[in-house]
Each structure stands twice: as structure tokens, then as C-alpha cells.
N, C-alpha and C positions, 0 to 999 in steps of 0.2 A: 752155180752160175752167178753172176754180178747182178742179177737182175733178182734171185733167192735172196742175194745178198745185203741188197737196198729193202728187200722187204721185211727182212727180220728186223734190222737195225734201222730204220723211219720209225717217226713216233703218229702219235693219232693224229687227224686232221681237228685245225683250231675249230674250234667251236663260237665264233663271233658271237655271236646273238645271245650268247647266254652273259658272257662279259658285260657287253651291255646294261643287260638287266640286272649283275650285281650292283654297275656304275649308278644306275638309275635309282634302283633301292637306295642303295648306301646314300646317295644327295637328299633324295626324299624324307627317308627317314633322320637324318641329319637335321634339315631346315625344318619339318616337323617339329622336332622335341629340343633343338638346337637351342630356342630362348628359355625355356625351362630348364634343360640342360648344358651348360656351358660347355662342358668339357666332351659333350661330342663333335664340337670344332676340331680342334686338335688333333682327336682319335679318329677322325673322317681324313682330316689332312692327313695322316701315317696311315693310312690304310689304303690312299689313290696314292700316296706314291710306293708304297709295299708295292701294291697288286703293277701300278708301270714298269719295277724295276723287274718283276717276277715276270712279268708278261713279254717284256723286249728279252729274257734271257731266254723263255721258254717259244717265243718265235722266233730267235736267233739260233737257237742248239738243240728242241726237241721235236716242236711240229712239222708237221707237211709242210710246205708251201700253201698257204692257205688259197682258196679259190679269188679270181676279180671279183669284187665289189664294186658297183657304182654309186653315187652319194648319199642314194635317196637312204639310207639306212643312218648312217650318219644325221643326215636334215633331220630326220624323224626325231630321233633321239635328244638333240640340240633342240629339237620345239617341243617335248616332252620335257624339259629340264629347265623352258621358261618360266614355267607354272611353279615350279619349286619359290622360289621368293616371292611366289601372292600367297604361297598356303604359308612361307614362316610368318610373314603380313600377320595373316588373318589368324595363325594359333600363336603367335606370341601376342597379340593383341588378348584373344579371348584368355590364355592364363595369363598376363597381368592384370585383365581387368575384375577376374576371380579371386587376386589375392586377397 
């Protein structure tokens, strides 16, 4: 039937939340070790737009239809990732003043 049919051939349902927390890590750890480390700028910048370009093909041609979301997951995340620029602040401060 068409309905067997939709079934084999749908792919998984997306998994938000977990994205997220790659997005979250990856900024963290970036502005972290970012002034000690120069060249995880660049290597953060190709890897947010890798993982968009990979994301928009794979919600456009492999997932579900992901479920509604309302903002508050979003807001959360956007106020988690203000703190990132006090912590590069405070650890690129404390390794240059260890040099």
C-alpha cells in the first residue's frame, strides 16, 4: 500500500536538541581555547557552515517533517551562548597573563 510505502522510504525523525548541543559545544569550546588557539576560528567557521549546509540538505531530502517547536528552545540556547564571550574574556585574559 502507499502508506507501507511512505514507511520504508521516510528517513528518521530530526533530532533538534541534539544539534543544538553540537552548536553549543563547538562555540564553547572555540571561544575557550580560541585566544590560545588562533586557528580554531576558522576551523569553527567551516564547521557551522559544513554542518548548515548538511542540515538544510538533510531536512530538505532525508527527515521527517520535524515536530512544531515554540521559541523557548531557541531563547534558551541564544542565552546559553551569551556567556561564551565572558568565558573567552576571562581565559584569554588568564593565558596571556601566564605567558
Amino acid at each position: 500500500t502507499i502508506q507501507d510505502y511512505v514507511n520504508l522510504y521516510t528517513g528518521p525523525e530530526a533530532d533538534i536538541h541534539f544539534r543544538y548541543s553540537i552548536i553549543i559545544n563547538l562555540i564553547y569550546v572555540t571561544f575557550t581555547h580560541g585566544v590560545a588557539l588562533p586557528i580554531l576560528f576558522p576551523i569553527a567557521l567551516f564547521t557551522l557552515f559544513n554542518f548548515y549546509i548538511t542540515e538544510r540538505y538533510l531536512f530538505a531530502y532525508f527527515y521527517k517533517k520535524p515536530p512544531l517547536f515554540d521559541n523557548e528552545m531557541n531563547a534558551r540556547a541564544l542565552g546559553l551562548l551569551q556567556y561564551a564571550p565572558v568565558m573567552m574574556i576571562l581565559f584569554g585574559y588568564w593565558h596571556l597573563s601566564n605567558r
